[in-house]
N, C-alpha and C positions, 0 to 999 in steps of 0.2 A: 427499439429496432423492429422492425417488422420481419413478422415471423416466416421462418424457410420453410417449403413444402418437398419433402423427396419421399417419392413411391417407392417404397419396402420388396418389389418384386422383381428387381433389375436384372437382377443374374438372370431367371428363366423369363425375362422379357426378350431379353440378348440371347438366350438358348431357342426362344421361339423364331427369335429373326432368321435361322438356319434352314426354317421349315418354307422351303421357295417354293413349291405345289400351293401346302395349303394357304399361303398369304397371297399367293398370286387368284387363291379361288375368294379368297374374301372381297378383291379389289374387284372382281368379275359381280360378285353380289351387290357391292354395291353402284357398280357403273351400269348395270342393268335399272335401278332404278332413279337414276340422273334425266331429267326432263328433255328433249329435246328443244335444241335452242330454236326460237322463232323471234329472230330480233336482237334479241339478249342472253349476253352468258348466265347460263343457269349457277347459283349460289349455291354453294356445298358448303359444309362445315364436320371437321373429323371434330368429335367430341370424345376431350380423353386421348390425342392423338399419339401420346407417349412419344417413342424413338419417330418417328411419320414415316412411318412402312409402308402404310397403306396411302396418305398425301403422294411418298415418293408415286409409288406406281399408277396412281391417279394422274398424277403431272406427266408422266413417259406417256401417257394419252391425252396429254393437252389440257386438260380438265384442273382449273385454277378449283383452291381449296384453301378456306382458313379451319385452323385449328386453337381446340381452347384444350389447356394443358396448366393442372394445378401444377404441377412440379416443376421446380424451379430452374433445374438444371436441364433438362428435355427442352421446355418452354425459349430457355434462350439459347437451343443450337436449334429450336427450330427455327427463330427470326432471325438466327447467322441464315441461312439458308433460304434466306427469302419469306419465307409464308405471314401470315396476316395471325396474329398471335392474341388470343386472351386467357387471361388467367380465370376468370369464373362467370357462370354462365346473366351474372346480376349486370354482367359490361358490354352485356350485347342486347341491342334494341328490340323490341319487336316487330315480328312479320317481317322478317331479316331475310330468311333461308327458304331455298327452295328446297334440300334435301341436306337432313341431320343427319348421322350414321355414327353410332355406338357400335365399335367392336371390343364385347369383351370389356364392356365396362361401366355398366349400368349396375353390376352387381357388388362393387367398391360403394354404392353409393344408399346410405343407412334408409334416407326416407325418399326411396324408389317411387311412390305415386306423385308424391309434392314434383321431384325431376323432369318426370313427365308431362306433368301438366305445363311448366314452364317451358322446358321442348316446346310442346304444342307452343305456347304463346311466342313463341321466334320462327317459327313458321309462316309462311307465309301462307295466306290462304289457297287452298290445292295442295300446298307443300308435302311432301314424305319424309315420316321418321323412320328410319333402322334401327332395330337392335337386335344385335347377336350377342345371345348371355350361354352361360353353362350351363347346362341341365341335369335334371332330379339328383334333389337332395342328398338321398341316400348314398349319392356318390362323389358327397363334399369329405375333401382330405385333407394331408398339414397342407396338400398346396394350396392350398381355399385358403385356409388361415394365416400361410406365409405374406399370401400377395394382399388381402383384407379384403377377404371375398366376403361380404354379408350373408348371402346366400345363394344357391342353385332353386333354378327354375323349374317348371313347366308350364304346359301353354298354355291354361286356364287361367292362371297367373298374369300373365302377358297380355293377355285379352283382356281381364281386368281393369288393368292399368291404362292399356290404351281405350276402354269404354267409359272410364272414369274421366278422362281428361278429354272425352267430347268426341274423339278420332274413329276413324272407319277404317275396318282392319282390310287390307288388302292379302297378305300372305302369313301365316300362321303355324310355321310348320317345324320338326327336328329334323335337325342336320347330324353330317358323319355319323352313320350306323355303326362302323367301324371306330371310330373314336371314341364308340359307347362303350366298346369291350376291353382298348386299352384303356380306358378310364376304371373300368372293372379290376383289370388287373392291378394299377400301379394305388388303387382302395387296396386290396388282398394286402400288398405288398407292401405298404406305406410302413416306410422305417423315422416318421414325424419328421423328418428335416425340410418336407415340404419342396426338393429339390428336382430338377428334370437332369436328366440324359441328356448331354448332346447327341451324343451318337445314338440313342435309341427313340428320337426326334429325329434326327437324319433319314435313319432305317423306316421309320414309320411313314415319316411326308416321300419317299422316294418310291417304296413297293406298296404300301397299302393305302394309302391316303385316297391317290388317283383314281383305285377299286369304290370309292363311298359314295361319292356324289351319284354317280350312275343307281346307288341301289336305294337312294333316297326318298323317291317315287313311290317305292313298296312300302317304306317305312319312316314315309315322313310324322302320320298321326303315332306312331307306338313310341318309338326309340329315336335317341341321336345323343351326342355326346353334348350338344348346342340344342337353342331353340333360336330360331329365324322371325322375327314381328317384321312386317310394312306395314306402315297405316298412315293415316291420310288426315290432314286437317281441313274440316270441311270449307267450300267457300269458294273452289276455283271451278276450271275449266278444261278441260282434253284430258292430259297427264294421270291424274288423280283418280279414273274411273274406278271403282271395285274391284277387286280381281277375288270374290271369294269361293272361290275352289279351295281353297286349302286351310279354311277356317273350321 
């Protein structure tokens, strides 16, 4: 029989989907770097799309999206729901996508440079990859180890991987400054069960969340609870230009 895949992180995947600010700011990160159409519908692909939070609110703007989802039960309410469904990234052609986007989930995955490099090859030439991973180590917890976090970032790292695998970094930077210090706190506080708060997810995406982005600017090279990659595979035209301010 061939073998069942189920993500270990479900419960505070389901406790993140509460958090309607910050997932509404992830969909805005990634729709900022969606090509604009000249002809043809621009190619997206959620990688990793789990529950499709983020597909959902990409579709409320029109913006068609396949997603590839190892788990198996995720994977088929995503294709009850319409969407263009694959299980691993060996079933997708190359020079496929105009814009990849990892949230929160490039750090499930053991040999993170090999990922990348493949990324790059389903790209389409000009194409942009995202990823939004966790950052600095020293504030990996049981929730890291609950959900099968490999590891937490920074941006030297990131840069790395996208120089390694041939790509031009466009944006480089930490995110939630704020998200850096609840992250502070619930290391302090970690009683190993690796577990979130709904309600102190609620509390957090409804009064403080909203405060972050805005102080991001200040402190995007120091601190963030995230780290933010765009990078670019070489090869096209318009879209694709550099944007390195923030490298």
């Amino acid at each position: 029989m061939p073998k069942v895949f189920q993500y270990t992180g479900k419960d505070n995947l389901e406790t993140m989907g509460v958090a309607v600010k910050y997932n509404d700011h992830l969909g805005f990160l990634v729709r900022r770097e969606i090509p604009p159409s000249v002809g043809a519908v621009p190619s997206v692909l959620d990688f990793g799309a789990g529950m499709g939070v983020t597909s959902d609110l990409l579709r409320t703007h029109g913006i068609g999206v396949s997603c590839l989802e190892p788990d198996d039960e995720f994977r088929s309410d995503l294709a009850d729901r319409g969407y263009p469904v694959f299980k691993d990234v060996s079933d997708i052609e190359e020079s496929s996508y105009d814009l990849i986007y990892l949230l929160n989930v490039l750090e499930h995955i053991e040999d993170d440079a090999l990922m990348v490099k493949r990324l790059n090859a389903i790209l389409k030439p000009g194409g942009r990859l995202l990823v939004y991973v966790p950052a600095f180590q020293f504030l990996y917890s049981s929730r890291d180890r609950k959900v099968g976090h490999y590891c937490r970032y920074r941006r030297g790292r990131l840069r790395s991987l996208a120089q390694a695998a041939g790509m031009e970094i466009n944006r480089l930077e930490y995110c939630d400054p704020l998200g850096f210090f609840a992250a502070i706190a619930y290391r302090l506080r970690d009683h190993g069960d690796g577990r979130l708060s709904e309600a102190k997810v609620r509390f957090f995406d409804k009064y403080l969340f909203p405060l972050s982005p805005p102080l991001q600017p200040l402190l995007r090279r120091v601190l963030g609870k995230n780290v933010l990659l765009v990078a670019t595979k070489p090869g096209g035209t318009g879209h694709e230009a550099v944007e390195r301010r923030a490298t």
